[in-house]
N, C-alpha and C positions, 0 to 999 in steps of 0.2 A: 501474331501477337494477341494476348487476350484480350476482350472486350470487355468494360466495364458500365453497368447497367446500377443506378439510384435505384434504391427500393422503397417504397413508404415506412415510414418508422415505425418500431416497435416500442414497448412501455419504457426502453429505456436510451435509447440512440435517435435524434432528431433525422430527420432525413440528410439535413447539411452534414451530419457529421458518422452515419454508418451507411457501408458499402460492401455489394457483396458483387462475386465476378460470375461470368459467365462463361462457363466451359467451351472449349471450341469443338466445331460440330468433328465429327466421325467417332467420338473417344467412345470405348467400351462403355456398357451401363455396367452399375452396378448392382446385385441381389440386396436380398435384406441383412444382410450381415457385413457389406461394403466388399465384398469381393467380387471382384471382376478381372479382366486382365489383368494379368501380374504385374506388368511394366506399368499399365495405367494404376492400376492400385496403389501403389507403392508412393508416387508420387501426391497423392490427395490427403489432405485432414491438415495441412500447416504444419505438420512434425506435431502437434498437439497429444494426439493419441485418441480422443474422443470427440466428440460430436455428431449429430443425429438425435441420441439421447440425451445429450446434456442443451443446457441454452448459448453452450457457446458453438457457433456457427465456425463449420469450416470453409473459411475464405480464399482457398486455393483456389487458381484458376482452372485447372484441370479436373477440379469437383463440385460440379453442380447439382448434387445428391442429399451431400452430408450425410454421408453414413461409413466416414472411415470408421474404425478399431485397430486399437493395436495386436489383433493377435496377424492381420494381415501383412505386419512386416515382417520379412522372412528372412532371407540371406540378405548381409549388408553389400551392399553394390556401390561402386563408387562410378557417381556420373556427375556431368556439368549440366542443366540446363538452362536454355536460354529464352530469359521472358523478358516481357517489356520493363521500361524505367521504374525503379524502387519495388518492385517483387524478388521478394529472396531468393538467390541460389543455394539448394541443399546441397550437400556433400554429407554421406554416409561414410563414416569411419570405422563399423564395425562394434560400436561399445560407444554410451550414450556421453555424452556431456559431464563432465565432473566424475563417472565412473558410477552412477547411481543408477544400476542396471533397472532396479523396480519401482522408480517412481514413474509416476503412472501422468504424469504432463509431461513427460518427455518421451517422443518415440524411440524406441532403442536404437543404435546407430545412427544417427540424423543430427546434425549440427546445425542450427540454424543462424547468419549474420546478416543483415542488413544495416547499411550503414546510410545516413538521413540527414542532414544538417538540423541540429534540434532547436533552432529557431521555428523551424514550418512545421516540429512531427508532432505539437499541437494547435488547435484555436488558440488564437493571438484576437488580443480586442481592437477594434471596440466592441463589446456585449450586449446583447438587450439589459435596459433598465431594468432591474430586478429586485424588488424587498421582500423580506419574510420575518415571520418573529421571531425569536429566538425562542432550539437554537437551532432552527434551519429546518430542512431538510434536502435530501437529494435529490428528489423527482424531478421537482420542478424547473431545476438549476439548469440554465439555456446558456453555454452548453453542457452536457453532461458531464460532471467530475469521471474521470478514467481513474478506475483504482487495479486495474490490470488485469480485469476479469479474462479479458482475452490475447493479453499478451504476454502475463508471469510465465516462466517457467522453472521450475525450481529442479535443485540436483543434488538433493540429501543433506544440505549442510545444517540442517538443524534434526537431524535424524533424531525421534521419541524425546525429542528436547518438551518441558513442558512452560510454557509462560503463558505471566499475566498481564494485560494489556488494558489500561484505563481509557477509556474512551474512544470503544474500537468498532462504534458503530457504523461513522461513515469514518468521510475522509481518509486524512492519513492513518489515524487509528483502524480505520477498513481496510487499507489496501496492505497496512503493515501483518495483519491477523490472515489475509487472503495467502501473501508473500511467504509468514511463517509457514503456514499451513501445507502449499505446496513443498517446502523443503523439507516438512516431514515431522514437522511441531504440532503439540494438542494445545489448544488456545481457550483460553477463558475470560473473558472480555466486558468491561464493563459497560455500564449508558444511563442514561437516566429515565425517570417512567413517563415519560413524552417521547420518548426515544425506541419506543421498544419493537415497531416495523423496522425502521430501520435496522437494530441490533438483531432482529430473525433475519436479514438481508446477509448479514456479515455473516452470522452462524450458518445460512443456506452454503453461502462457498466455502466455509473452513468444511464441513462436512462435503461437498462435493471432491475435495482435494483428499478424502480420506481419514482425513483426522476428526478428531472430537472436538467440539463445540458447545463451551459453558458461556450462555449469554446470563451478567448478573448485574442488577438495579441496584444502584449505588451513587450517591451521592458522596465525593472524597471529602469535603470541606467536615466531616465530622470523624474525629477518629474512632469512634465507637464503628463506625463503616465501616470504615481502612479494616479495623481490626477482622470486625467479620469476612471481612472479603478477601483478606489471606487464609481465614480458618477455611473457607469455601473451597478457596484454591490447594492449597492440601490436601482437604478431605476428599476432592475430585483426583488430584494428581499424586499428591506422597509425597512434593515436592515444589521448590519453581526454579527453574534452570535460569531463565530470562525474566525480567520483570523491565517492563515497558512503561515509565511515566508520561502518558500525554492529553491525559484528560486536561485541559484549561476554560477559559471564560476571559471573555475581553469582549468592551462595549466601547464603543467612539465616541468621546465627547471633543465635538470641533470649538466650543465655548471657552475650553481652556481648564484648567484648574479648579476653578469656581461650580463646576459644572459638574464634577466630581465628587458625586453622593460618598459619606461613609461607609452608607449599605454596599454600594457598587464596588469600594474601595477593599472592604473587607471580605467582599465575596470573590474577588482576584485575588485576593492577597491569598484567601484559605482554601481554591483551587487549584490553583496554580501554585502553591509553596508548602502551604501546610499540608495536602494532600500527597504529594512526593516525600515529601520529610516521614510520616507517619507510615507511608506503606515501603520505603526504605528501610526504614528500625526493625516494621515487623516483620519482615519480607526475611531478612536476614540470617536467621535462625533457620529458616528451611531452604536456603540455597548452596549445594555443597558447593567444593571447590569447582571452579572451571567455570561459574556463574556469569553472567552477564548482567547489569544496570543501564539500559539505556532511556536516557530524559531526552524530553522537545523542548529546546529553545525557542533561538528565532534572531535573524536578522536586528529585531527588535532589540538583542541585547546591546546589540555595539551602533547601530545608527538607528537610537529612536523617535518613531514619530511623535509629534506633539498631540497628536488629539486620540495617542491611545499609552498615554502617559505610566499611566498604572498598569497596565499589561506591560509591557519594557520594561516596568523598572525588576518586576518578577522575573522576568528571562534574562535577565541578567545578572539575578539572584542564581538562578538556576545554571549560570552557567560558573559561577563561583561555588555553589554546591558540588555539583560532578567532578570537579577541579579536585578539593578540597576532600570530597570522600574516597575517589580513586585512590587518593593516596593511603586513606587510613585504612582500604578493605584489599588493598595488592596483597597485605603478606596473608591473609584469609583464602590466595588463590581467586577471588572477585572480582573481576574489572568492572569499571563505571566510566560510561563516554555521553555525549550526547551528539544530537543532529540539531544544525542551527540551518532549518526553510528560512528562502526566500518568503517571497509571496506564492500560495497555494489554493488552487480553486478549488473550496471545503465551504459545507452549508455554511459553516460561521461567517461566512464570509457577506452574502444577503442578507444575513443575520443580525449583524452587527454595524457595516460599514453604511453610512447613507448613500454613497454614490460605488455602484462598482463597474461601468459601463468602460474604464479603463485602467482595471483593477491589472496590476502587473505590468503595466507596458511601462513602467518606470525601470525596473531592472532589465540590465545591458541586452539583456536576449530579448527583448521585447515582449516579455507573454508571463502570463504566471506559470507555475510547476501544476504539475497534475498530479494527485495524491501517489500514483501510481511511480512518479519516479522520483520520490523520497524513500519509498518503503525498499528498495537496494542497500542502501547506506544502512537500514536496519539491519538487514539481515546478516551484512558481514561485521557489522561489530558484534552481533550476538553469536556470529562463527569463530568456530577454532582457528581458522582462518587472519583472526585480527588479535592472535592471543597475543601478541607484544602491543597491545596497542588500547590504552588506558589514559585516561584524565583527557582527552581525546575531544574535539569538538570537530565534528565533520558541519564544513559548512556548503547549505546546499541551497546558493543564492540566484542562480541566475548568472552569474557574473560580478556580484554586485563585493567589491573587497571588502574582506574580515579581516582582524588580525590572526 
């Protein structure tokens, strides 16, 4: 059975929370190109295809190198192996996953499943106490948001699809642009100018996945923005196949009501409403048929909290907008859906909430969602794959019932 060894952390994995394995003794070594025995070769890199050179670490136990590639998988072989509790068994079938012989995060012929109860397969709180200003950031977040840097894999369903994605610096906006990327999408993503490490953060992995990477400073609350920031995205693409609403703003007032500035009122109300409305309109005109619309709700729409009053009542706007335009843009060939998160560990979250030290453990699974497994529900409403399936609200709570 493998041996598992804590390593001290890197700039972005706490030590409690990244692990890597250590190979068991006699295995062939490997050259600088990851070749070595066939039989040991074959088996090392995660089915990833990369690492060594990239910064995602291959965590197979059989590979304490980190120097697969995929030019080292050779003829598909079909074997069982047998490792310790919650390590994947591969099965090679001869042709990759979904049929997308040349994306480049999946190794050809290699299937990979593991199956995990998803209450434990992340940090569950309590948290360390944590505050930041708005609107956040990712570093410091104890523990690290997972936006699937090292677990996505994708398998061509948004092949040279081109979208635009409001607030795709961290968070779910990051993992959903990572997510696209990998299946084969050019991404151009908005953020704000406090935002803008972060936003080189996101654009590093849409570009490591292959594709292009437009990071653009924008502010939606004015539509003079909106406007430019679809001429942007045309002038970059020719086009948008996808357009992603998730840029928001929400601040906690546990005071009630009273507490509830106009400024703060009107800067939710024209983030989160008027910003989708406005890059909706213009958007439209340059998405052919077979388009995609997908908006962020939230939980918030149908059971709102009291001390974040004015953000709910917008996601609930929101979710009577995507209702209401699915239907005026079906005969256009358009679909419009959205995704309605649970709770999600996203910088906004230190950002805004005064206490988050048992942020999520309210919804039935115990834990909040990690931005990482939201950005799935994108991907297949913006595939062919969901083309029946419009005015559509995927709800992604934890457990917690929608209507």
């Amino acid at each position: 059975m493998p041996t598992v060894a804590v390593v001290m952390p890197t700039g972005r994995r706490p030590t409690a929370y990244r692990r890597r394995f250590v190979p068991r003794p006699g295995l062939p070594e490997r050259d600088a190109t990851g070749r070595g025995d066939e039989a040991g070769t074959r088996l090392c890199g995660e089915r990833r295809g990369r690492c060594g050179a990239g910064r995602i670490g291959c965590r197979d136990p059989l590979c304490g190198r980190r120097l697969c590639r995929p030019s080292v998988w050779s003829s598909p072989v079909v074997r069982i192996i047998r490792r310790g509790p919650g390590y994947p068994v591969p099965a090679s079938t001869g042709r990759p996953p979904g049929g997308a012989a040349t994306d480049r995060h999946h190794i050809p012929g290699e299937t990979v499943t593991e199956q995990q109860n998803p209450a434990e397969r992340h940090p569950t709180p309590d948290f360390p106490a944590q505050d930041q200003p708005h609107p956040g950031w990712t570093g410091p977040m104890d523990p690290p948001p997972d936006h699937g840097e090292d677990t996505y894999r994708g398998s061509g369903r948004l092949a040279d699809r081109k979208a635009l994605i409001t607030g795709g610096d961290s968070g779910i906006g990051r993992a959903v642009a990572l997510a696209f990327a990998r299946e084969g999408a050019d991404v151009l993503f908005t953020h704000l100018d406090s935002e803008k490490d972060e936003a080189a953060e996101t654009a590093r992995w849409v570009e490591e996945a292959g594709r292009r990477a437009v990071a653009v400073e924008c502010d939606v609350r004015e539509e003079d923005n909106c406007r430019a920031l679809v001429d942007r995205a045309v002038a970059e693409f020719g086009r948008i196949d996808i357009l992603v609403n998730n840029a928001a703003y929400q601040m906690s007032q546990p005071d009630g009501i009273e507490a509830i500035s106009t400024e703060q009122f009107d800067r939710v109300m024209r983030t989160n409403l008027y910003g989708m409305f406005w890059l909706c309109k213009l958007a439209l005109p340059h998405m052919p048929e077979g388009g995609s619309i997908i908006n962020s709700a939230s939980v918030q729409a149908y059971k709102p909290s009291p001390h974040l009053l004015d953000y709910a009542t917008t996601k609930g706007a929101i979710v009577t907008f995507t209702q209401g335009l699915a239907q005026m843009l079906i005969g256009r060939g358009i679909r419009v859906n959205a995704v309605a998160p649970g709770p999600v560990w996203t910088p906004l979250i230190p950002a805004t909430l005064p206490d988050t030290t048992e942020f999520g453990k309210q919804a039935p699974i115990g834990r909040p969602a990690q931005p990482a497994e939201m950005a799935p529900a994108y991907v297949f409403l913006a595939s062919q794959e969901a083309s029946y399936i419009t005015a559509e609200i995927v709800n992604a709570t934890g457990g917690t019932p929608l209507p």
